[in-house]
Each structure stands twice: as structure tokens, then as C-alpha cells.
C-alpha positions in Angstrom: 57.0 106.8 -10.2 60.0 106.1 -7.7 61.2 102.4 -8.1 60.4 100.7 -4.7 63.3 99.7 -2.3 63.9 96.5 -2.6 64.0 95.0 1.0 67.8 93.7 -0.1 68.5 97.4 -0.4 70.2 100.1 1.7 67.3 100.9 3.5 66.6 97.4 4.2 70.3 96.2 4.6 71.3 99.0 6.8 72.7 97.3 10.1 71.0 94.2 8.9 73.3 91.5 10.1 73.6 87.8 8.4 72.5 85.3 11.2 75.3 83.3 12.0 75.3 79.6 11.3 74.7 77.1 14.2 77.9 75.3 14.6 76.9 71.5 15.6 80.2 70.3 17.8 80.8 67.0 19.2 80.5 66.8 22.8 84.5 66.6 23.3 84.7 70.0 21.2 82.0 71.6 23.3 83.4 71.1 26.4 86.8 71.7 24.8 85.5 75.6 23.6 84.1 75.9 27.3 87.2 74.8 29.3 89.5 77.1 26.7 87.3 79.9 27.3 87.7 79.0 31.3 91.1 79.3 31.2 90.5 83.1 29.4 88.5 84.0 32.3 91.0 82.7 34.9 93.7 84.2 33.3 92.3 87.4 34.9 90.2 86.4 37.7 90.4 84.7 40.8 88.1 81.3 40.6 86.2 82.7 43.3 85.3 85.8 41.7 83.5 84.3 38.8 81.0 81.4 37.9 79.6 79.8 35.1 77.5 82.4 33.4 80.9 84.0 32.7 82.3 81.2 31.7 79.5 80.4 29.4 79.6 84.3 28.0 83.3 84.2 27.5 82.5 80.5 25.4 79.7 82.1 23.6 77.3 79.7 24.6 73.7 79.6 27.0 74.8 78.9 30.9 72.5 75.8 30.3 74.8 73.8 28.1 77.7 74.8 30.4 75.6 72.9 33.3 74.9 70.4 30.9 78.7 69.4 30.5 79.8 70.1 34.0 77.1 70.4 35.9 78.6 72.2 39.1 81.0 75.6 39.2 83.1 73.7 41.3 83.2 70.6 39.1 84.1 72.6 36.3 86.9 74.4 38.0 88.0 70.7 38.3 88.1 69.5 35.0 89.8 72.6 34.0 92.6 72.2 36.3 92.7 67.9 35.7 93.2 69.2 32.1 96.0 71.6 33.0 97.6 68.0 35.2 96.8 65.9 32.4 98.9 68.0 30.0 101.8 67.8 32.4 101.4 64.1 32.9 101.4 63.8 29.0 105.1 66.4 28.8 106.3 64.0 31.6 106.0 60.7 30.1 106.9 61.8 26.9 109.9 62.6 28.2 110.7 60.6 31.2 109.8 57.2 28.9 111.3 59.0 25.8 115.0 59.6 25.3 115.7 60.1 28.8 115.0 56.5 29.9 116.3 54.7 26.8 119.4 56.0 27.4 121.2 53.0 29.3 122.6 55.4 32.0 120.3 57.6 32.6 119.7 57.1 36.9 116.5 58.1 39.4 118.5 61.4 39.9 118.1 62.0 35.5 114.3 61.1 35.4 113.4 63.1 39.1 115.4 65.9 37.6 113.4 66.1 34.5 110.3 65.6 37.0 111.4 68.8 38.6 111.8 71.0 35.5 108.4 70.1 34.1 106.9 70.9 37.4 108.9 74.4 37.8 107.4 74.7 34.3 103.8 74.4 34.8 103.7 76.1 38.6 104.9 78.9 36.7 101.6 79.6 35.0 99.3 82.0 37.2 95.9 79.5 36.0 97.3 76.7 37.2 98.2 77.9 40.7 95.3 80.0 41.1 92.8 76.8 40.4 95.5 74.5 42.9 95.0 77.0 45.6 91.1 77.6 45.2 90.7 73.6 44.9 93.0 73.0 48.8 91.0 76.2 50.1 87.8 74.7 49.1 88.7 71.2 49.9 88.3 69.6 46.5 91.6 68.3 46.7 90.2 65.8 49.7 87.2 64.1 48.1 87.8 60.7 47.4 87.2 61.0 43.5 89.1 64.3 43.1 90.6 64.0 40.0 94.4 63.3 41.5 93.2 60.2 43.0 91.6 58.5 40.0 94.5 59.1 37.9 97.6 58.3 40.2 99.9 60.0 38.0 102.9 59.7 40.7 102.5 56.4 40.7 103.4 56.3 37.0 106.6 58.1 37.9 107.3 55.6 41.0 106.8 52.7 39.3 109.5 54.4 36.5 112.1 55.3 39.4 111.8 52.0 40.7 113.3 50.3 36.9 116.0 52.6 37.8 117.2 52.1 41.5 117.1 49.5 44.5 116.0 51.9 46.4 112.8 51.5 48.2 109.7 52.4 47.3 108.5 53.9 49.9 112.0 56.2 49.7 111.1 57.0 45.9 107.8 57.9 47.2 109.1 60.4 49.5 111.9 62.2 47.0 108.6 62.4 44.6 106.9 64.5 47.1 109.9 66.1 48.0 110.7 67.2 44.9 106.9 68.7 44.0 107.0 70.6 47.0 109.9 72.3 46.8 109.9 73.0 43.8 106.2 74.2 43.7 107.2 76.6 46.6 109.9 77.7 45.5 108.8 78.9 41.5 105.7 80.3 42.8 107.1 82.3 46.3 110.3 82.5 45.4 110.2 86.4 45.4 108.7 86.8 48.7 110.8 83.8 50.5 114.0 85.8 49.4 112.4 88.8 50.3 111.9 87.5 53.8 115.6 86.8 53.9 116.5 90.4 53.2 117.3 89.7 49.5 116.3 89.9 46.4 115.8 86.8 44.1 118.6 86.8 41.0 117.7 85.5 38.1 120.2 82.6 38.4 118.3 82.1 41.7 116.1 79.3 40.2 119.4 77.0 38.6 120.7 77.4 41.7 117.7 76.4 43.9 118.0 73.5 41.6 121.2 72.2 41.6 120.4 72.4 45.5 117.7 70.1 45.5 119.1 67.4 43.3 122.2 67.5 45.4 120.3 67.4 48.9 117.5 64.7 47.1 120.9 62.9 45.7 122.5 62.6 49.1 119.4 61.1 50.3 119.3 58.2 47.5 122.8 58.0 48.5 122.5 57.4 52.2 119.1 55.3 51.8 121.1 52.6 49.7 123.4 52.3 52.7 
């Protein structure tokens, strides 16, 4: 008499899988796994040519819980890209009221010039500009509690600039601005702008671009004080 097959055994076991173990997260590391598997999914799609269901498959976890945390697409499209601004908030002060500002020389010009490189930094990265542009297409950017407008992270870097100058603050506003658009523009269409002039970009093209702006934002400063 054959022994019986134990229901452990190779009949049983084959393509048997162990269930996985629940993993219980804290709310902060749920929407933490969900935001890092957003920025997956954006990394190769347009925002507008996905939703939360793929967001929630690419986390691994029911489109429910997703709604749960963030309740709208476009809300979580938000958070993802406040994240993305917080982190650069967070490189910015560390180093604009790090070393750079203790040291007893350091001027406007020093602190907007770090401003600009962080910036240049961060424009760089296709997620971040891709979530910028669907949140001023789809007017985001304009509602009253748009993430931007709650934190007032410029006026962090103003009220820094000011310690530094006797310029006015309506001035540092403006080379603030200044220097976010330009240098936005410039690191993510630089290609095509030269393009349009009948060149192509070099690769010193953005240290050059640079020293450009600080001299022309510079020269400014210098003629305001006047």
C-alpha cells in the first residue's frame, strides 16, 4: 500500500505560494510607498496619461487606500510635486543658512547664486517639470491653497536676502523671480532656445548662462542701491 502524499508534499506544494504577510504601516509610510511609487510611474508617463489605479498597482496596494490618503488624482499629483518643492526648500536652507551665510562675507549675490544652482538642479529632473507643467495647464497652481501658497518658501529666501542687503524688498522680491525664471527656462529648453538661434547648446553653455545672470541680476542690485 502506497504511503499517502502528504498535502506538504510535491503534489500539494507544487506552485503552492506562502501568503505574504500583511505589512501594517503608519500612515506617513503609507502615503510615503504611494507617492514613491508615483514618482515610478511619472518617471515614464505624462500625469495626464495615468490615474490612481496605476498609481495604486505600481504601490501594490487597493485604489481604495490610495483615495483614502489623497482622495483626488489631482490632489495627489499635488502632494507629489509639494514633496519634490519641499525637498528643494529643505537643500536650500541647509545651505543658504549653513556655511554660506555664516560666513561674514558672503552678499545677496552668494546666497541668490546658490538659489540658482539648486533650482538648475531640481528643473533638471523630467518628474518634476512634467508635474509643474500639468499643475499651470490644469490650473492647480492658481487655487488659493495650492501648496506654494501655504508654504511661502520665497519668502524664507527674502526675508534671508534682506539680513544681507539695503536693498528693497520689493527689489529682492523681483531678482527672486528673476532668477527662478531664467533659470527654469533656460535648464529645461535650453536645447531648443539655442536651437532657434541656429546653434547648438555646448556643454559649457549652462556656466555661461550663469555667470550671465548673476552679472545682469548683479548690476541690478548695483543700480537699485543708487
Amino acid at each position: 500500500m502506497g504511503a499517502r502524499p502528504s498535502k506538504h508534499g510535491a503534489a500539494g506544494s507544487k506552485g503552492a505560494k506562502t501568503p505574504e504577510k500583511r505589512v501594517r504601516r503608519s500612515p506617513e509610510d503609507a502615503r510615503a510607498v504611494i507617492l514613491d511609487a508615483g514618482d515610478r510611474v511619472f518617471a515614464l508617463h505624462l500625469p495626464d496619461a495615468v490615474g490612481l489605479k496605476d498609481i495604486a498597482r505600481e504601490a501594490g496596494v487597493s485604489h481604495a487606500l490610495v483615495t483614502h490618503y489623497f482622495g483626488t488624482y489631482a490632489a495627489f499629483v499635488e502632494s507629489a510635486l509639494e514633496r519634490r518643492f519641499e525637498r528643494l526648500r529643505t537643500s536650500l536652507v541647509e545651505q543658504l543658512f549653513g556655511a554660506v551665510v555664516l560666513e561674514a562675507n558672503a552678499t545677496a549675490s552668494d546666497l541668490l547664486g546658490v538659489y540658482r544652482a539648486a533650482i538648475a538642479h531640481h528643473a533638471a529632473d523630467p518628474v518634476t517639470v512634467r508635474l509643474a507643467t500639468w499643475a499651470m495647464m490644469t490650473g492647480a497652481n492658481a487655487k488659493d491653497d495650492f501648496f506654494a501658497q501655504r508654504v511661502q518658501g520665497l519668502r524664507l529666501l527674502a526675508d534671508a536676502l534682506e539680513k544681507r542687503t539695503d536693498v528693497s524688498r520689493e527689489d529682492l522680491e523681483f531678482c527672486l523671480i528673476a532668477s527662478f525664471a531664467l533659470t527654469v527656462v533656460w535648464t529645461v529648453g535650453g536645447d531648443t532656445l539655442a536651437g532657434a538661434l541656429g546653434k547648438k547648446k555646448p556643454r559649457t553653455a549652462d556656466a555661461s548662462f550663469e555667470m550671465r545672470v548673476a552679472a545682469m541680476i548683479d548690476a541690478y542690485l548695483d543700480r537699485v542701491r543708487r
